[in-house]
N, CA, C and O of each residue as an XYZ file, in Angstrom:
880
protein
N      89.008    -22.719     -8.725
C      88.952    -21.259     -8.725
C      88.282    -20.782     -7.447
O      87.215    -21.227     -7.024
N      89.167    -19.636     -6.756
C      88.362    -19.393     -5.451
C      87.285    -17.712     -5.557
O      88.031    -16.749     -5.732
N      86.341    -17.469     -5.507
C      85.975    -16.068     -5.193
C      86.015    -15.772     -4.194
O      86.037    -16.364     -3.115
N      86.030    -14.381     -4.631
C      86.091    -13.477     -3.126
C      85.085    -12.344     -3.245
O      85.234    -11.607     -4.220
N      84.203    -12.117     -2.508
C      83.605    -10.796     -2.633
C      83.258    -10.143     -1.730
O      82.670    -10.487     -0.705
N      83.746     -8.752     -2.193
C      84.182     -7.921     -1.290
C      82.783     -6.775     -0.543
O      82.585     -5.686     -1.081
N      82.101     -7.125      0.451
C      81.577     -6.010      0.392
C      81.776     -4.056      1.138
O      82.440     -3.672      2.101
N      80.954     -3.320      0.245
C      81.363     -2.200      0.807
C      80.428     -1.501      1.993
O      79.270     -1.118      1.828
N      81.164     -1.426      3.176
C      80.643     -1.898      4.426
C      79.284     -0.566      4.566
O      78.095     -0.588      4.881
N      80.201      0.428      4.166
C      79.487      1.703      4.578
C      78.199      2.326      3.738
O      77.300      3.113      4.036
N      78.635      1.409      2.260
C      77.494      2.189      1.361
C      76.404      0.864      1.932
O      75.246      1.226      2.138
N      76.729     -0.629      2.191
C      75.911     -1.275      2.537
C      75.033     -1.067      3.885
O      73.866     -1.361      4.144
N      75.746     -0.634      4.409
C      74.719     -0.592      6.174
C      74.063      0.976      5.784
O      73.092      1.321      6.457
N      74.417      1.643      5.036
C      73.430      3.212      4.333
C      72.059      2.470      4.208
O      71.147      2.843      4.946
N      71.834      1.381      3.271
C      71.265      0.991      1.994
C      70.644      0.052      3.509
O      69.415      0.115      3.527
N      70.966     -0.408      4.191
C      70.142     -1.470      5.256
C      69.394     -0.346      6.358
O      68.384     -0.753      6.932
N      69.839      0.942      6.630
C      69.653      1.678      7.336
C      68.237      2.342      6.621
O      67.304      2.616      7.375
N      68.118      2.564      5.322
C      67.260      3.323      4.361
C      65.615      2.039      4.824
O      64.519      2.040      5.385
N      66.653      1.082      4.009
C      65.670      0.138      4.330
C      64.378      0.174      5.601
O      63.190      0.493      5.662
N      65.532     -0.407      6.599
C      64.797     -0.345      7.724
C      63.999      0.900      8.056
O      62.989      0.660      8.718
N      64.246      2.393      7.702
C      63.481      3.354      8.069
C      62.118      3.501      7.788
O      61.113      3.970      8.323
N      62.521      2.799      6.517
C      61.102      2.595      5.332
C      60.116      1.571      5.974
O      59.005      1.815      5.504
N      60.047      0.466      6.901
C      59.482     -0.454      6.952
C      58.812     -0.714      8.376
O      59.448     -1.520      9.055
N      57.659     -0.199      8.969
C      57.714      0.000     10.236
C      57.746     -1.489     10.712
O      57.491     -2.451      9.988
N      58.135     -1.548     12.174
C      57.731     -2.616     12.515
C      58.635     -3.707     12.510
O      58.375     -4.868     12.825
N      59.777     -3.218     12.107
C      61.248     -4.740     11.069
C      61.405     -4.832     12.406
O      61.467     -4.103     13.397
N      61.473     -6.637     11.927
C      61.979     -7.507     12.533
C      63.465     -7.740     11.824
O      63.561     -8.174     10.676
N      64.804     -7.342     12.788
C      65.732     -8.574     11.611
C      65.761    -10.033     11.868
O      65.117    -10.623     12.736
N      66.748    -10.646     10.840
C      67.021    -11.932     11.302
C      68.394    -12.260     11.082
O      69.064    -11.899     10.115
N      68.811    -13.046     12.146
C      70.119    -13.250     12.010
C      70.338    -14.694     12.361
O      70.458    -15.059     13.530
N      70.395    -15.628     11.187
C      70.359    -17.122     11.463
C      71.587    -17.740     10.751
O      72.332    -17.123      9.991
N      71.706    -19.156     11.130
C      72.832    -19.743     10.410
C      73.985    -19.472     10.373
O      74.306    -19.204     11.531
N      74.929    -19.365      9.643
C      75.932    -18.660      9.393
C      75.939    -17.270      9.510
O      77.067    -16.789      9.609
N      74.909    -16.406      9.529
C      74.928    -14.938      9.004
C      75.084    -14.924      7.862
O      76.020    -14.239      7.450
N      74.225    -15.682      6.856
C      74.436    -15.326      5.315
C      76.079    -15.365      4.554
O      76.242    -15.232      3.341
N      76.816    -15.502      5.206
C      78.203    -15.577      4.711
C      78.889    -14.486      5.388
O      80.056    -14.448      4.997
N      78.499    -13.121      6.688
C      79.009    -12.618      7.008
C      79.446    -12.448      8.254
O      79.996    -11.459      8.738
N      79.022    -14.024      9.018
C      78.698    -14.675     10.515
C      78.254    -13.541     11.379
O      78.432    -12.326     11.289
N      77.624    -14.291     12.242
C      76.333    -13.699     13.039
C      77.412    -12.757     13.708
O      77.193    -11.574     13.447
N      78.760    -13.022     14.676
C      79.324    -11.403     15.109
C      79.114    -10.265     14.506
O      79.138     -9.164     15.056
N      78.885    -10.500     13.268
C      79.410     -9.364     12.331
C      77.826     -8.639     12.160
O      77.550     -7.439     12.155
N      77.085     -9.600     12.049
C      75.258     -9.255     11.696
C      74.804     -8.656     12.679
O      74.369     -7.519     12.499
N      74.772     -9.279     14.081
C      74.039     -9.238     15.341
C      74.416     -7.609     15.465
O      73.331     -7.058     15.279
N      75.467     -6.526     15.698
C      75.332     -5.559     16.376
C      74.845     -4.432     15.374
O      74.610     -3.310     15.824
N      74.703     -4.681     14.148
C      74.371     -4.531     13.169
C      72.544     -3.999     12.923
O      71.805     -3.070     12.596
N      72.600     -5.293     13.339
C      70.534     -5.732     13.741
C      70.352     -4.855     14.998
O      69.342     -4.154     14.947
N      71.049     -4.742     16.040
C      71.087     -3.977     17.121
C      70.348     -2.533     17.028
O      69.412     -2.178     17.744
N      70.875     -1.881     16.142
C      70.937     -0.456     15.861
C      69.324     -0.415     15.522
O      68.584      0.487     15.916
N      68.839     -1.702     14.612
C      67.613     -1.402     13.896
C      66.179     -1.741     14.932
O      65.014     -1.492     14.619
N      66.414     -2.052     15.569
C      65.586     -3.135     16.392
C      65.916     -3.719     18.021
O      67.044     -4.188     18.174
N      65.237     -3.712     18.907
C      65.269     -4.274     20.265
C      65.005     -5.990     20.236
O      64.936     -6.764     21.191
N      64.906     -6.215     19.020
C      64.707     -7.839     19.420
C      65.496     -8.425     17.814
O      65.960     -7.665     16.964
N      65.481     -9.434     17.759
C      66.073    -10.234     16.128
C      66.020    -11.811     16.603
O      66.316    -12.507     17.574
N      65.505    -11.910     15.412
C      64.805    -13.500     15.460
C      66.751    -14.114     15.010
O      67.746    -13.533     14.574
N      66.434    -15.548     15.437
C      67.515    -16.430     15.294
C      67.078    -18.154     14.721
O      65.938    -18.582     14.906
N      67.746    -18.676     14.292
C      67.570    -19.936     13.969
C      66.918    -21.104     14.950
O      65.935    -21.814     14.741
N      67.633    -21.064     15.866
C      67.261    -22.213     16.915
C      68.087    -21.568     17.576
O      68.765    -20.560     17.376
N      67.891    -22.558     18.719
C      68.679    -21.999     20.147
C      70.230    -22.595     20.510
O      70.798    -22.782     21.586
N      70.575    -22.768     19.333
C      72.285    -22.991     19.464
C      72.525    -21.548     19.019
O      73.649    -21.139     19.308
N      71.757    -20.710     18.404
C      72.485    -19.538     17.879
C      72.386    -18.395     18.570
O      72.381    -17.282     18.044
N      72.270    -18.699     20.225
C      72.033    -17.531     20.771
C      73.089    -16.740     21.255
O      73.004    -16.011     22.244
N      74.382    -16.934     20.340
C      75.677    -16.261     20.946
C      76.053    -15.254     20.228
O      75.747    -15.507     19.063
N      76.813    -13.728     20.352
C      76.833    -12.702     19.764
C      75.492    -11.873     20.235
O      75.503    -10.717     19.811
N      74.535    -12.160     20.890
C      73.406    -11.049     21.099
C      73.699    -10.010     21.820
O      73.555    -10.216     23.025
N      74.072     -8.923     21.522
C      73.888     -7.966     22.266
C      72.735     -7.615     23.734
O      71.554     -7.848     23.991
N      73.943     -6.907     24.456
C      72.900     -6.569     25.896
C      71.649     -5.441     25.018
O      71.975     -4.674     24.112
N      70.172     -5.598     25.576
C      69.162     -5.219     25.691
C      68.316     -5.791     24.240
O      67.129     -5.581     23.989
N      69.130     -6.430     23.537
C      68.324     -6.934     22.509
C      67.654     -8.651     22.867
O      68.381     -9.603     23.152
N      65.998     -8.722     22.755
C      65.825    -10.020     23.039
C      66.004    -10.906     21.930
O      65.925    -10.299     20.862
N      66.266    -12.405     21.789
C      66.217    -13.065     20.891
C      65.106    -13.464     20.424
O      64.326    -13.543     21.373
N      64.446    -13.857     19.159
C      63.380    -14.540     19.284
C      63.699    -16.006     18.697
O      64.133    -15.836     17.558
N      63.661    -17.353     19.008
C      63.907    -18.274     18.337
C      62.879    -18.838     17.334
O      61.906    -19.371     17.865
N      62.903    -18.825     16.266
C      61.965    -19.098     15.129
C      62.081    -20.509     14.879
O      61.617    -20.446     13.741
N      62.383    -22.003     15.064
C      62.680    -22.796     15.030
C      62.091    -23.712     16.513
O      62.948    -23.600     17.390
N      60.874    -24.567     16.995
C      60.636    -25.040     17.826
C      61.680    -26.099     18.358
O      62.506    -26.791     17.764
N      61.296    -25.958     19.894
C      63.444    -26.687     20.396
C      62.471    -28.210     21.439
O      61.324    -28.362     21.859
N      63.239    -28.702     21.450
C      62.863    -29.896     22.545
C      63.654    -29.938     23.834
O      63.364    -30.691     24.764
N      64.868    -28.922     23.843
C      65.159    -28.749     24.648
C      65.505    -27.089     25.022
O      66.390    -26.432     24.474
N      64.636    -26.627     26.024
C      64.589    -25.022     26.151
C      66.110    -24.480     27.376
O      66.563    -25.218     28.250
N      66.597    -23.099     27.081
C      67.479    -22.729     27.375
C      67.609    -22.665     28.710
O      66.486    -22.506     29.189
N      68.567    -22.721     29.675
C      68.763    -22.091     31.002
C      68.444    -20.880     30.729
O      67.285    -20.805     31.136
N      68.715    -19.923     30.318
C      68.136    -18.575     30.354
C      67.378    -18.287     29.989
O      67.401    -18.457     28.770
N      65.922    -17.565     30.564
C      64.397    -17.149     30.273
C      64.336    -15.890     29.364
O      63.348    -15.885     28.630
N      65.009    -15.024     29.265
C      65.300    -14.205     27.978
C      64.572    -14.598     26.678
O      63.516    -14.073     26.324
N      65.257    -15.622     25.954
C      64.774    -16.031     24.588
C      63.337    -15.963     24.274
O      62.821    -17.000     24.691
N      62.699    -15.400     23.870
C      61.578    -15.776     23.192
C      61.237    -17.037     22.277
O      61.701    -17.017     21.137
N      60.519    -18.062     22.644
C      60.380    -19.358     21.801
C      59.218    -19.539     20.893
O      58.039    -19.246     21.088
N      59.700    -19.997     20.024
C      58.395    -20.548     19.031
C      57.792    -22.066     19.607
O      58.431    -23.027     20.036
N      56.429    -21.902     19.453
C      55.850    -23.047     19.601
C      55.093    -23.420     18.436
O      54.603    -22.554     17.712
N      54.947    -24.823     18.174
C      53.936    -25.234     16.775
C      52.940    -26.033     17.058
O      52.032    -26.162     16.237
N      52.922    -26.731     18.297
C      51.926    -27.439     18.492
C      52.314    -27.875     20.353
O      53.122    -27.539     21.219
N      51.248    -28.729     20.204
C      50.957    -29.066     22.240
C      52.163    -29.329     22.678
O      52.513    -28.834     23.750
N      53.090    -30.202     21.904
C      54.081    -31.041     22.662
C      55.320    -29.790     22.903
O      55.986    -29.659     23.929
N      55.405    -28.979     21.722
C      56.343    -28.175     22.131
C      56.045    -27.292     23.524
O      56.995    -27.095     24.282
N      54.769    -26.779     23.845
C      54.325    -26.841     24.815
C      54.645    -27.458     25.757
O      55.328    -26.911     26.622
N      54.177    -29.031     25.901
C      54.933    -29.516     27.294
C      56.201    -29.401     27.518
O      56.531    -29.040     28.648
N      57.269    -29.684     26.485
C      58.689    -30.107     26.665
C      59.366    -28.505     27.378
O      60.570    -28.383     27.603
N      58.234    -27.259     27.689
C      58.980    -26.065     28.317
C      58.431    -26.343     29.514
O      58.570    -25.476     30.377
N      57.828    -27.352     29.803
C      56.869    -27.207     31.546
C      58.247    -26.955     32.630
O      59.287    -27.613     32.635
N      57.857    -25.704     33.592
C      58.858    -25.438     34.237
C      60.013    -24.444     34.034
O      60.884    -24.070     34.820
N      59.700    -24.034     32.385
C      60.715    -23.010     31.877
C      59.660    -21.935     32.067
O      58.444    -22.092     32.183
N      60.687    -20.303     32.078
C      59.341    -19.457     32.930
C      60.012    -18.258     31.902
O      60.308    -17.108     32.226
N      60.185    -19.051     30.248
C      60.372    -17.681     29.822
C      59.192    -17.649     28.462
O      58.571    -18.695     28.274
N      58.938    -16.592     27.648
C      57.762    -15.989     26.594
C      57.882    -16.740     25.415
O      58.973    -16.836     24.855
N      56.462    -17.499     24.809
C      56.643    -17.937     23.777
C      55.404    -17.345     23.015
O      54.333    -16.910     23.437
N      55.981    -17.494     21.583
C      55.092    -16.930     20.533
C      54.320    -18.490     19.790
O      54.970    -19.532     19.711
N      53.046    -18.389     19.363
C      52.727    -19.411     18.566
C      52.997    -19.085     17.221
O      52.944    -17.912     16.852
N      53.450    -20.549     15.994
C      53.489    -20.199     15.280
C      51.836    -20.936     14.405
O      51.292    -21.974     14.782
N      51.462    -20.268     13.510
C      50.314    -20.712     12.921
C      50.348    -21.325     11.788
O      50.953    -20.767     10.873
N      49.653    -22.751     11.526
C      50.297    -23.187     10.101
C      49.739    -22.496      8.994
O      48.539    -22.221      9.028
N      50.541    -22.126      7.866
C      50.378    -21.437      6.887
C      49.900    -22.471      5.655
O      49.975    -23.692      5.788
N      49.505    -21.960      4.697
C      49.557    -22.162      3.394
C      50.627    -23.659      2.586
O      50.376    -24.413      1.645
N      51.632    -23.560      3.369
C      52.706    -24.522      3.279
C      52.689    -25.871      3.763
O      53.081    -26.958      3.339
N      51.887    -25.291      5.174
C      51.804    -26.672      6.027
C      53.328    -27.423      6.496
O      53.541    -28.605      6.766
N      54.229    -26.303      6.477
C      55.323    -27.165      7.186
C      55.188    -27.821      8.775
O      55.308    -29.004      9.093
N      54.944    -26.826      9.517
C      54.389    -26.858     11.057
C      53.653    -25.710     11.662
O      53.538    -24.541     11.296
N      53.333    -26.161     12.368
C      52.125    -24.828     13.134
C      50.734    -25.560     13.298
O      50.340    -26.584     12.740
N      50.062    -24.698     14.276
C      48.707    -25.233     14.957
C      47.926    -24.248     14.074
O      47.967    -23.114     13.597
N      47.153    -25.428     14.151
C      45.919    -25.092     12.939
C      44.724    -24.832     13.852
O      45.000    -25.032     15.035
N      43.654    -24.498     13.656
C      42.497    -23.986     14.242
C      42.165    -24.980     14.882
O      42.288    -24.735     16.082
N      41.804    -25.985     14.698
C      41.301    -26.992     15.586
C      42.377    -27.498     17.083
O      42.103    -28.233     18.032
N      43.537    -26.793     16.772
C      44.470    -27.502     17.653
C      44.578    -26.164     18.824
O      44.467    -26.361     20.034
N      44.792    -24.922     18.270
C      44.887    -23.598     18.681
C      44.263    -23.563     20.249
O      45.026    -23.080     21.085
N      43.119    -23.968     20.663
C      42.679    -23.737     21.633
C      43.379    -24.828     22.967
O      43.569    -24.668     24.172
N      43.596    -25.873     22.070
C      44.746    -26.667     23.393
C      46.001    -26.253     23.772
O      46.387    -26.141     24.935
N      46.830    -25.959     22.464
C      47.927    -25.013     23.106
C      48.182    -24.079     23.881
O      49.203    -23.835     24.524
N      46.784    -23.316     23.771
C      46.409    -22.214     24.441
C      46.280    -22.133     25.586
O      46.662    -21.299     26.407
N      45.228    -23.818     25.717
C      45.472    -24.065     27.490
C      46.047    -24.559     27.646
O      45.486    -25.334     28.421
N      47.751    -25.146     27.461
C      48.642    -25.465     27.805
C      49.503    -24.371     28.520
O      50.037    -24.388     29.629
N      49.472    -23.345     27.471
C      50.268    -22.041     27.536
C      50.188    -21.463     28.995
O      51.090    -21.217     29.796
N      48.599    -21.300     29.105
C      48.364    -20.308     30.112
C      48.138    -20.937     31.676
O      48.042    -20.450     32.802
N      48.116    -22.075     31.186
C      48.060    -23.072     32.913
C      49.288    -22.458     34.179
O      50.473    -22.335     33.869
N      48.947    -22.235     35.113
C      50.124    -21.999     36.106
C      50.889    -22.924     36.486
O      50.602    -24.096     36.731
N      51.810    -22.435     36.536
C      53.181    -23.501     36.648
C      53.706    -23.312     38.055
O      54.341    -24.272     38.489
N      53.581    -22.358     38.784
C      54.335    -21.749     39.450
C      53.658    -22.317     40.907
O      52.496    -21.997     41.159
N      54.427    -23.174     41.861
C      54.070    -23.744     42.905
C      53.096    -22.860     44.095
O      53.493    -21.864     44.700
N      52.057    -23.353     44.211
C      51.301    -22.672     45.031
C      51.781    -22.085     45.969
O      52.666    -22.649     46.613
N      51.231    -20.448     46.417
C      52.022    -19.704     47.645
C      53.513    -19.887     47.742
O      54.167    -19.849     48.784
N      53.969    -20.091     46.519
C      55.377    -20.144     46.538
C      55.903    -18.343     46.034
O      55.784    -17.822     44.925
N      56.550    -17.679     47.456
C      57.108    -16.172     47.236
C      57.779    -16.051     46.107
O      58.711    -16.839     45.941
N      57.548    -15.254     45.266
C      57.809    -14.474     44.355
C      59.578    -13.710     44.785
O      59.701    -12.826     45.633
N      60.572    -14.204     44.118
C      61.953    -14.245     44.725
C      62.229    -12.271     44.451
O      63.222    -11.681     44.876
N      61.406    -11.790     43.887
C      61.843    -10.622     42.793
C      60.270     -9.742     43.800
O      60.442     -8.640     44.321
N      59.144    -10.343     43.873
C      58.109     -9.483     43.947
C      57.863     -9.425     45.790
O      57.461     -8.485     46.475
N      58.251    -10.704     46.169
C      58.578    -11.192     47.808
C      56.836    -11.143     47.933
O      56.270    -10.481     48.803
N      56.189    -11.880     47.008
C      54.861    -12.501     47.648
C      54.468    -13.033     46.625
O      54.386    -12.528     45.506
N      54.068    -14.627     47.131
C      53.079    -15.450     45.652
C      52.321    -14.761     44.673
O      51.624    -13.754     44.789
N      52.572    -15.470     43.691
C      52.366    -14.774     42.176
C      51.851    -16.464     41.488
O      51.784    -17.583     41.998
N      51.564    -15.928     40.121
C      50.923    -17.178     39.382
C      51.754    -16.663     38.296
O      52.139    -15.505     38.136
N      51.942    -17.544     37.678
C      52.857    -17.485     36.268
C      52.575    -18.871     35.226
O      52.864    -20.030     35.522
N      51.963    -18.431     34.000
C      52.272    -19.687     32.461
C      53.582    -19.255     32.187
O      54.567    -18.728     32.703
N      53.026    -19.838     30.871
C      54.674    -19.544     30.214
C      54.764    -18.158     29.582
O      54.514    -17.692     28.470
N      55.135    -17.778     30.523
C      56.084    -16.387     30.186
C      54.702    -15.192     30.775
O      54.757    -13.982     30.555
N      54.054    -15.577     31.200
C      52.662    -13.954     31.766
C      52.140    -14.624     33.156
O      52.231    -15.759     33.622
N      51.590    -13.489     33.578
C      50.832    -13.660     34.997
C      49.572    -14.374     33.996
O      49.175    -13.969     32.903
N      48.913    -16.092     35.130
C      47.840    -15.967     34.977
C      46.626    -15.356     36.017
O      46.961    -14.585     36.915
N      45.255    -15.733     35.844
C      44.784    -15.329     37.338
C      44.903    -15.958     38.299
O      45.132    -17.166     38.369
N      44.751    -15.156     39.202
C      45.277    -15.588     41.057
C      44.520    -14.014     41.753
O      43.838    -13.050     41.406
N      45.259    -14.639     43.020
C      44.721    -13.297     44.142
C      45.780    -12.482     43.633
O      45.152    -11.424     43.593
N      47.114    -12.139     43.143
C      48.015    -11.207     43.027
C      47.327    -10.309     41.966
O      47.271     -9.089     42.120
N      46.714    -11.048     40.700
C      46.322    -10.704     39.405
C      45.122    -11.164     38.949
O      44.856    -11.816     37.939
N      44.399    -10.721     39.864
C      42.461    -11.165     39.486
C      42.138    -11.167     37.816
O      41.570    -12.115     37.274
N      42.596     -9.935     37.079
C      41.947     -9.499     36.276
C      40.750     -9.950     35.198
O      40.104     -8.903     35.205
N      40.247    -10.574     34.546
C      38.577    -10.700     34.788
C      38.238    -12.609     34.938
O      37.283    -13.186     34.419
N      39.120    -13.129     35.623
C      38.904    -14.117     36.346
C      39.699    -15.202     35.265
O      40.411    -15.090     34.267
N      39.131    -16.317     36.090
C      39.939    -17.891     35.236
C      39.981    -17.609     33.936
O      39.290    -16.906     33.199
N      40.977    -18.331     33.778
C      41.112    -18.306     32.233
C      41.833    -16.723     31.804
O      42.269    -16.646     30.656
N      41.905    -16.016     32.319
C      43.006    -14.650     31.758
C      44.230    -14.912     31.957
O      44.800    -15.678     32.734
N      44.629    -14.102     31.071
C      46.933    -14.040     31.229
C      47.090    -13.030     30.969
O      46.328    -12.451     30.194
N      48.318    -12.350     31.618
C      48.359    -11.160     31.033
C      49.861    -10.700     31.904
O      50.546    -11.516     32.521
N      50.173     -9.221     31.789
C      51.070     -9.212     33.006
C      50.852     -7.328     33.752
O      50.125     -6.418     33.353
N      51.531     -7.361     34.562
C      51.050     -6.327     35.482
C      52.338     -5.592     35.890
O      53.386     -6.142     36.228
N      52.097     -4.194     35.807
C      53.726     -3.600     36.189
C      53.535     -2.602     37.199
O      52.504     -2.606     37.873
N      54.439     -1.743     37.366
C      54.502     -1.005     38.830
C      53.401      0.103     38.871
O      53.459      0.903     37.938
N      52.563      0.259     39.647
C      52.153      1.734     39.455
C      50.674      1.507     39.459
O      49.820      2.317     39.819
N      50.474      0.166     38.962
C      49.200     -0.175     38.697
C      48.678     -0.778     37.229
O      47.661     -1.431     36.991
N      49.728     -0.330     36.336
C      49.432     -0.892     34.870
C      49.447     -2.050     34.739
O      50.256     -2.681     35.420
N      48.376     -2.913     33.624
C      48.455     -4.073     33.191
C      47.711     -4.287     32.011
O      46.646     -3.722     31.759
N      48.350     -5.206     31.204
C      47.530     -5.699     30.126
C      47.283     -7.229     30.213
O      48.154     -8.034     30.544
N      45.652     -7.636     29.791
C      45.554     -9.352     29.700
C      44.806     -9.369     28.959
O      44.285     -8.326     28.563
N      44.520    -10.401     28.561
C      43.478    -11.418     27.610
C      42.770    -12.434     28.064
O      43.268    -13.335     28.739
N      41.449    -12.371     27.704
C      40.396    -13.591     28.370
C      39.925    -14.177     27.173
O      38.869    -13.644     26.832
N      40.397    -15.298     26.203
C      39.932    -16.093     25.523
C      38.175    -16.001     24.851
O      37.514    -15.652     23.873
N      38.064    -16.770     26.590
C      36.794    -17.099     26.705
C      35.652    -15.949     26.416
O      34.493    -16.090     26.028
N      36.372    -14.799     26.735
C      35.066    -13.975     26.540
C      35.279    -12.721     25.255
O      34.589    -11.775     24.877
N      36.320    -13.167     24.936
C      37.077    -12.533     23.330
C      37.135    -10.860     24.009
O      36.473     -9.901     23.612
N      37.987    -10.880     24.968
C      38.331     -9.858     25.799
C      39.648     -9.491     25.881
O      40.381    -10.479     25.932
N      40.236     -8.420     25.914
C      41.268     -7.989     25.849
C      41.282     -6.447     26.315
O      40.611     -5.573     25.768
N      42.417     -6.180     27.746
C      42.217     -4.835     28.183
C      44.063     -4.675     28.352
O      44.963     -5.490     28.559
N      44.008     -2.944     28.104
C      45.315     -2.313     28.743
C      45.258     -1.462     28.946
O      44.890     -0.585     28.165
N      45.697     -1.252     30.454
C      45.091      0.326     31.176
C      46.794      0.856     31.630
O      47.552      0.005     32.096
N      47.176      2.004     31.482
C      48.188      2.592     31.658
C      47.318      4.069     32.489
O      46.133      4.395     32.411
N      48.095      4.509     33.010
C      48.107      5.604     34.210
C      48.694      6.891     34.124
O      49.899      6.978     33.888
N      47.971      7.935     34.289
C      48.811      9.386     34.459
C      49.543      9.413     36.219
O      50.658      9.890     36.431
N      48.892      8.968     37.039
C      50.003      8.629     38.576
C      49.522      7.044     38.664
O      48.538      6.307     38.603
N      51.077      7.078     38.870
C      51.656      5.314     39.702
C      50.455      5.521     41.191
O      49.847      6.476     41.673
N      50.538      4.514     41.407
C      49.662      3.876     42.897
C      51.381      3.453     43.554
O      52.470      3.531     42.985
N      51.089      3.080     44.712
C      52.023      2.473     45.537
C      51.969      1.008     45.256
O      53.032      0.445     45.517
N      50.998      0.216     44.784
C      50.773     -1.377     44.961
C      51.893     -1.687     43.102
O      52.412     -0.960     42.255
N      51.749     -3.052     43.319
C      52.011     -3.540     41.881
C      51.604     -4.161     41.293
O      52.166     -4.515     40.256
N      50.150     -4.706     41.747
C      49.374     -5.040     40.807
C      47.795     -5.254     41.790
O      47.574     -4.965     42.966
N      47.098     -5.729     40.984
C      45.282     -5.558     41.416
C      44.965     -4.577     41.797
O      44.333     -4.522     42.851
N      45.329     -3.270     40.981
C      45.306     -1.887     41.158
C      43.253     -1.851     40.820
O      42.513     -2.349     39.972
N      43.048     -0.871     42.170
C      41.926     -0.526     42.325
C      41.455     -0.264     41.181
O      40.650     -1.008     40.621
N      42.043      1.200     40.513
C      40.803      1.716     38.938
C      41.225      0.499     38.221
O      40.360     -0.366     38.082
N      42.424      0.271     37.732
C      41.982     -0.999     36.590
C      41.134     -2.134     36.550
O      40.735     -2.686     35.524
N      40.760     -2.604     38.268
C      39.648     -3.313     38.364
C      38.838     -3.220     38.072
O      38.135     -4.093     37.563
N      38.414     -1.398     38.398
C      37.171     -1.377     37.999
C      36.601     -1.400     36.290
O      35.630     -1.864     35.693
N      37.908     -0.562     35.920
C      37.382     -0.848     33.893
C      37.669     -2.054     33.656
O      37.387     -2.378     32.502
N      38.357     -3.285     34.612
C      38.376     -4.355     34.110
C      37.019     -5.324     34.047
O      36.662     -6.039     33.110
N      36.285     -5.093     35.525
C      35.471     -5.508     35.893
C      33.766     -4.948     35.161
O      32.793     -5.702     35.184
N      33.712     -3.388     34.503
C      33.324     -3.176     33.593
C      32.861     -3.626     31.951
O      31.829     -3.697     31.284
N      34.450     -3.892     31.778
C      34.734     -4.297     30.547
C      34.215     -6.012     30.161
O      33.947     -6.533     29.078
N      34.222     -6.553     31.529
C      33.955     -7.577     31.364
C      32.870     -7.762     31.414
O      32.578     -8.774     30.777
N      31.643     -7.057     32.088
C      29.879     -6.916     32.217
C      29.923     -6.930     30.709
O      29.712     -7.959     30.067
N      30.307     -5.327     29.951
C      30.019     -5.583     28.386
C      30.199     -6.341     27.811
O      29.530     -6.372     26.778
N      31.294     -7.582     28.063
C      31.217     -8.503     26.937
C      30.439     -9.367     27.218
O      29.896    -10.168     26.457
N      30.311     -9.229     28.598
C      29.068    -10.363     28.923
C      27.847    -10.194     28.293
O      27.477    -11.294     27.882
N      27.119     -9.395     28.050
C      26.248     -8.731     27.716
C      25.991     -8.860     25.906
O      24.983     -8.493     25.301
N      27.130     -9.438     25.369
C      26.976     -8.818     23.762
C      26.547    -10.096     23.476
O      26.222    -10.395     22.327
């Protein structure tokens, strides 16, 4: 005996549309097969709701729509030619096996389940795996046309991107804006601007609330 079931396209994407309005923050997902309605059919779908949609692994990065990023939820041993994807990491090694790939990864944390993920004791090595520079010394920046420092996937510090010394990551955009994180000193800044500067990054005022910000934590 074969079934068939039919769905109704319009009252369904209403009822996914309701959904999503209701829920700030949705992530979709579009893995595997597409649930039985293959990922062509899902992906432009997810589009409408969201700028990014998680995926299975990185065989399933086909059907993505232009401006939507992928996120891969599934740690890979072998990472994509294209820096786009967002990757999951679970522990150190997935870490190394991207050395040289120069695109954004998310950690995943082990849960309750204990399938995979870095657990507290491990967290701080990945971390300095993550944020180590990869990027060949005084080697020009093909896009910025002057040496830059780069982990996986953020500016770390350097002369391009001081911001409150070793050990920060973060990234820096035109005008003068940037956001980073310093581990070490449980620091975290993002300064945005009413006027752009001419430079594109180690913007004068953000130094200074950076360089601020960092006395106070010194201090606590």
């Amino acid at each position: 005996m074969t079934v068939r079931l039919t769905v109704r396209r319009a009252a369904w994407e209403r009822h996914v549309a309701a959904i999503a309005a209701s829920v700030d923050g949705l992530l979709p997902v579009v893995k595997g097969n597409g649930y039985g309605f293959g990922r062509a059919v899902l992906h432009p779908v997810a589009a409408t709701l969201a700028d990014r949609v998680c995926v299975g692994t990185v065989s399933e990065l086909d059907h993505i729509p232009l401006g939507v990023t992928p996120i891969v939820l599934t740690p890979t041993l072998r990472p994509p030619a294209d820096a786009t994807p967002i990757l999951t990491v679970g522990n150190a090694a997935h870490v190394d096996v991207l050395d040289g790939w120069g695109g954004r990864v998310v950690v995943k944390l082990r849960s309750s389940m204990r399938r995979y993920g870095v657990g507290p004791d491990e967290l701080p090595d990945v971390l300095d795996r993550a944020r180590t520079t990869v990027t060949p010394e005084n080697e020009p920046d093909l896009c910025l046309v002057m040496p830059t420092t780069f982990g996986m996937g953020f500016m770390t510090h350097g002369v391009f991107t001081p911001y409150s010394g070793p050990g920060s990551f973060g990234h820096s955009g035109a005008g003068g804006s940037n956001a980073f994180a310093q581990p070490e000193r449980q620091l975290a800044v993002g300064y945005v601007m009413n006027k752009m500067a001419a430079n594109l990054a180690a913007d004068a005022r953000a130094q200074r609330i950076t360089d601020a910000a960092a006395s106070v934590a010194d201090g606590l």
